[in-house]
C-alpha positions in Angstrom: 0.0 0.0 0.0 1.1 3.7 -0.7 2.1 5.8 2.1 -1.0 7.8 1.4 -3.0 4.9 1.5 -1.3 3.5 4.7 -3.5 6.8 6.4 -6.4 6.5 4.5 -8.0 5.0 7.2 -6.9 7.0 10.0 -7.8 10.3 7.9 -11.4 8.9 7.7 -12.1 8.2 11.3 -10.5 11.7 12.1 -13.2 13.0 9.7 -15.7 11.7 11.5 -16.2 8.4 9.7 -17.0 4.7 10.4 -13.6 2.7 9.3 -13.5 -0.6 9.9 -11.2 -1.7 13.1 -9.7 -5.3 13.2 -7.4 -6.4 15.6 -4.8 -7.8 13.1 -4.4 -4.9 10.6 -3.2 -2.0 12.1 -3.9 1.5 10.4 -0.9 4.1 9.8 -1.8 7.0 12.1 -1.6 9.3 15.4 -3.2 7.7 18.0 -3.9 8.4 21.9 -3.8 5.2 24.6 -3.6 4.8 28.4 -0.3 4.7 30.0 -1.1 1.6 32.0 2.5 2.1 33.5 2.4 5.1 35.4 1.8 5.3 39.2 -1.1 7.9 39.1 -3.6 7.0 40.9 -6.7 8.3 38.9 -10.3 7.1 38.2 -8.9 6.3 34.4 -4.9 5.8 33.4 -3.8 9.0 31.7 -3.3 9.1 27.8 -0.1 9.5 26.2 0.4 9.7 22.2 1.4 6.9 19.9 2.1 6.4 16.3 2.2 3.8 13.3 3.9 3.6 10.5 5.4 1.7 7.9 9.3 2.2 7.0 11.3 2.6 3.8 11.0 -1.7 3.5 7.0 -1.4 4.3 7.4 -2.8 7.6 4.9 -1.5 10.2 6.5 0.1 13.0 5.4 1.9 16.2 6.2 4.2 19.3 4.3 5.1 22.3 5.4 7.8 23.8 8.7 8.3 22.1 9.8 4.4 22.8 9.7 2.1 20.1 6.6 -0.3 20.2 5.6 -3.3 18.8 2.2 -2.0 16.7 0.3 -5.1 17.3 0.9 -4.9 20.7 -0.4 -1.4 20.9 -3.7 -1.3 18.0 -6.4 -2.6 20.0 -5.6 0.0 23.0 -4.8 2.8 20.8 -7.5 2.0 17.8 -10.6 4.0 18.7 -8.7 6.9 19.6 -7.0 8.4 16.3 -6.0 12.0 17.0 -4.4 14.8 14.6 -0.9 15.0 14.1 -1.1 18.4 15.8 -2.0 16.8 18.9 0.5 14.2 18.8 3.4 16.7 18.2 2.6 18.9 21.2 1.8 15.9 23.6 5.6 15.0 22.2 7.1 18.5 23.0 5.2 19.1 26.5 4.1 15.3 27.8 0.4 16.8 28.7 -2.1 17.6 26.2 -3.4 21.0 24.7 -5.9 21.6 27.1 -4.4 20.6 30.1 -1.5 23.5 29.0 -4.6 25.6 28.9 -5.7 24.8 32.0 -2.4 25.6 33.9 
């Protein structure tokens, strides 16, 4: 598939569309998931950002929060919650999202 194409089904879902989610096929995208490893103690984990992708040999690869992932392990946490790259880049630069910045 084409790099474009890899996104296709992220890009849909961030539009507001229905794509269809299976467990083994992993879409190219930005992606938010719980950070099941931190010690806060919360009434949910908090999210952290996480990407796919596929390399220069069209190998899918993957990071959550800036450590390389394996993207199986991570789809079916990080699936339902595609976000824009935006998002991803500033969760990346400040570890908190946009509007918990706002809110401090």
């Amino acid at each position: 598939m084409s790099a474009h194409g890899d996104y296709a089904q992220w890009r849909l879902a961030l539009a507001g569309g229905k794509p269809e989610l299976l467990l083994n096929r992993p879409w190219c995208g930005y992606f938010a998931t719980q950070d099941r490893t931190s010690t806060v103690k919360a009434a949910r984990w908090p999210l952290i950002a996480c990407a796919i992708w596929r390399d220069e040999n069209g190998a899918l690869r993957a990071e959550r929060a800036g450590k390389p992932a394996d993207p199986m392990d991570i789809w079916q946490y990080c699936a339902s919650r595609p976000i824009t790259y935006e998002r991803y880049q500033f969760w990346h630069e400040n570890h908190k999202w946009p509007e918990e910045a706002e809110a401090t």
